[in-house]
C-alpha positions in Angstrom: 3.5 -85.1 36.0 3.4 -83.3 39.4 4.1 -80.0 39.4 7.0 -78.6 41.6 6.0 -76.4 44.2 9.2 -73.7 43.4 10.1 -72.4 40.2 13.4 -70.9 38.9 12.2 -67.2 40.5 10.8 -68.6 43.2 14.3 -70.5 44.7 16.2 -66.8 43.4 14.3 -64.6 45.0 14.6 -66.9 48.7 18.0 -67.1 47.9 18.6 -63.7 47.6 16.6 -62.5 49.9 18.7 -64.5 52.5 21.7 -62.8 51.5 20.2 -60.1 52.2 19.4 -61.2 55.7 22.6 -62.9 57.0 25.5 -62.3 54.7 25.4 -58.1 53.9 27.9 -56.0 54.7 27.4 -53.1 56.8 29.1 -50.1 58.0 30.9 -50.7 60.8 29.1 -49.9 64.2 32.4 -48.2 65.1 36.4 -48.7 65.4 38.0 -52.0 66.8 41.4 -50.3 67.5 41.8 -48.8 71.1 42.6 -45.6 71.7 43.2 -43.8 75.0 43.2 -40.3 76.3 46.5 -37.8 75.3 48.3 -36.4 78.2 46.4 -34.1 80.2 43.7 -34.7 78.1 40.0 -35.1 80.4 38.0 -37.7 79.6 34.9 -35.6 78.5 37.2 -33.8 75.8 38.5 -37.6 75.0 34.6 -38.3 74.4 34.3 -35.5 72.3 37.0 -36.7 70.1 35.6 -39.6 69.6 32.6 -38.5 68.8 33.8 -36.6 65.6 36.6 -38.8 64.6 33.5 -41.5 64.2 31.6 -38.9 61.9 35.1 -38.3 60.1 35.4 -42.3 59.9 31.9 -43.1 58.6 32.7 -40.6 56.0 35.8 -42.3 54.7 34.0 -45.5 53.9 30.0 -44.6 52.8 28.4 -46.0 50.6 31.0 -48.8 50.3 28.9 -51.3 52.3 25.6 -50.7 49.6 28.1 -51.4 46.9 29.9 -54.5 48.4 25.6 -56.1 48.4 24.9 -54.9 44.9 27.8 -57.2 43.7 26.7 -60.0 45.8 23.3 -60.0 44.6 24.2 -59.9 41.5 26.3 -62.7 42.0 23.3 -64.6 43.2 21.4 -63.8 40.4 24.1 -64.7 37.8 24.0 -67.6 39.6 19.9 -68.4 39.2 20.4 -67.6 35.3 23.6 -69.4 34.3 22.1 -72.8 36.4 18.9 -72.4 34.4 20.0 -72.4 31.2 22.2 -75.5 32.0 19.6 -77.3 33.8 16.7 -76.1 30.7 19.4 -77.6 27.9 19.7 -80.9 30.5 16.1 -81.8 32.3 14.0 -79.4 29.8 11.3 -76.8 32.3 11.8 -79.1 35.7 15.7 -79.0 35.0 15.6 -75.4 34.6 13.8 -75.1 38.1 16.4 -77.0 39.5 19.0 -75.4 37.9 18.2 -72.2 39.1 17.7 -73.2 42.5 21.6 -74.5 42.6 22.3 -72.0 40.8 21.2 -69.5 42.9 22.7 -71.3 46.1 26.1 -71.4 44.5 26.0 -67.6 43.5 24.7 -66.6 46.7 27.7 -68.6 48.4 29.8 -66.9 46.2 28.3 -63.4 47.2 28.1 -64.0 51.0 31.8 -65.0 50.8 32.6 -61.4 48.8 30.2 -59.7 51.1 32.7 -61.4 54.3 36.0 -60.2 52.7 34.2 -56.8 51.8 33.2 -56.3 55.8 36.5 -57.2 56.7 38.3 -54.1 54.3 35.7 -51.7 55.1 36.3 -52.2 58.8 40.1 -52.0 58.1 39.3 -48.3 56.3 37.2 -47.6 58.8 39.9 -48.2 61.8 42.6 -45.9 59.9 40.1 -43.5 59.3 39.8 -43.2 63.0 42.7 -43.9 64.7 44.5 -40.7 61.7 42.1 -38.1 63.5 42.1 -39.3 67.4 45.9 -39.3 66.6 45.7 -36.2 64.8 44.1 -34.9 67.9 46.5 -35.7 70.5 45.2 -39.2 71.8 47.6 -42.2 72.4 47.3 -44.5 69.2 48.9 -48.0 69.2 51.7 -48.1 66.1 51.5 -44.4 65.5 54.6 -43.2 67.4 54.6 -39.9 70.4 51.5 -38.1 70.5 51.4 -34.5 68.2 51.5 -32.3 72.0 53.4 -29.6 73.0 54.7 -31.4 76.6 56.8 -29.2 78.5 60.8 -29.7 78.6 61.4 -32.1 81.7 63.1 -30.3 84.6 67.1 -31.0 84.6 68.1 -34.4 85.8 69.4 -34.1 89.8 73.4 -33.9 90.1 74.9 -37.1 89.4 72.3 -38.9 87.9 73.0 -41.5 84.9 72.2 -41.8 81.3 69.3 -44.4 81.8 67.5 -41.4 84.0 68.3 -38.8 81.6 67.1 -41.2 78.6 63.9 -42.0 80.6 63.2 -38.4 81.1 62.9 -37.9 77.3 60.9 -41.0 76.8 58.4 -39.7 78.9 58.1 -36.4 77.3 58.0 -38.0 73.9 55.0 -40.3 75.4 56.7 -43.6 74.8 57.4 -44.2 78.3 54.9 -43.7 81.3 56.3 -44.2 84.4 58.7 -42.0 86.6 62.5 -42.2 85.7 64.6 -44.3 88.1 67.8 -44.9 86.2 67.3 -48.4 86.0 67.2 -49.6 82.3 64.0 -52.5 82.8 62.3 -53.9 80.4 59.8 -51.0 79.7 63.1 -49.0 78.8 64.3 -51.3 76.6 60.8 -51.7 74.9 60.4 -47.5 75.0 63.6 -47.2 73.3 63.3 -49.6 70.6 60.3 -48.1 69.9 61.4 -44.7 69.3 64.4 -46.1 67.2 61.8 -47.7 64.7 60.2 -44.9 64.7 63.0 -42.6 64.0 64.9 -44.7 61.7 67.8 -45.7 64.0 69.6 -49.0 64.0 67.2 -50.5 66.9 68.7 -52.0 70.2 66.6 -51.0 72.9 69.7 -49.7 75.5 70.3 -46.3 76.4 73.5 -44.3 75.1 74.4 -40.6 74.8 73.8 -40.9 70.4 70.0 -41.4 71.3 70.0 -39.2 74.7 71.0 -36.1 71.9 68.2 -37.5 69.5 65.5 -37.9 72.1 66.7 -34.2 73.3 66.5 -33.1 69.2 63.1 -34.3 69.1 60.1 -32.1 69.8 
């Protein structure tokens, strides 16, 4: 009979070992989520920021990677053993060889595709992680509402001016709105002020009136 150049440890350990090259998950290499600079914030302070809100980030999710390949080698390997037995009861040595070779490939798919979903949650933890402390910090965070600074009061509206000014005055303070007020209630009013409302709970509409003028004053 000739021989078979691979034996049931042989195909495992390949198997594994190419997990190992192509399908592990890592820590992420840093956030996906963009942030930008606070208010009056320099860019060099911004960088600084970043710098520890990575650390703080990296943190939140170590170790989680190592764990997420332990599983899916395992899984390879429960693989190579199951498939031998099956093909040793069926085919007798060579059927044991080639049980664990299929074996081995259908645990390792099985682990590569853990390994995929694991990458994907551990970036997701990792994201959070960081956009909490840049927000925490001052810096402008998509979905997480007006940034945590101290703005000062906007001066008084000039004599006669409308409710759209005096609403776009307040959304700029608050940091939903970032361009100068001209009483006219555009599109990037409308969007500004249906943000704030989901934010703060109201019955969203997206049009200036003197109920959310008095809440956007309310609010420091």
């Amino acid at each position: 009979m000739k021989k078979t150049g691979w034996t049931s440890a042989g195909v495992s350990g390949a198997v594994v070992l190419s997990l190992l090259v192509t399908g592990c998950a890592q820590t992420p290499m840093g956030p996906t989520v963009q942030v930008m600079p606070g208010p009056g914030k320099s860019f060099d302070a911004f960088n600084y920021d970043q710098a520890g809100c990575r650390q703080y980030a990296e943190g939140a999710v170590a170790g989680q990677a190592q764990n997420a390949n332990n599983r899916a080698v395992g899984a390879a390997a429960l693989g190579t053993v199951l498939g031998a037995g099956l093909g040793a009861a069926i085919g007798g040595g060579r059927g044991a060889a080639i049980g664990a070779g299929r074996g081995a490939i259908a645990g390792t798919g099985l682990g590569m595709s853990s390994s995929a979903n694991d990458q994907y949650g551990i970036q997701q933890q990792y994201d959070n992680a960081f956009a909490q402390c840049m927000y925490s910090k001052g810096n402008m965070v998509p979905g997480y509402g007006p940034m945590m600074v101290n703005a000062p009061p906007p001066p008084p509206p000039p004599p006669g001016t409308n409710l759209t000014y005096a609403v776009q005055q307040q959304l700029n303070r608050l940091g939903y709105l970032h361009s100068p007020p001209d009483g006219v209630s555009g599109p990037q009013t409308s969007s500004a002020i249906s943000q704030f409302e989901s934010v703060s709970g109201l019955p969203v509409d997206g049009y200036p009136s003197p109920q959310l003028l008095a809440r956007l004053q309310s609010t420091p």
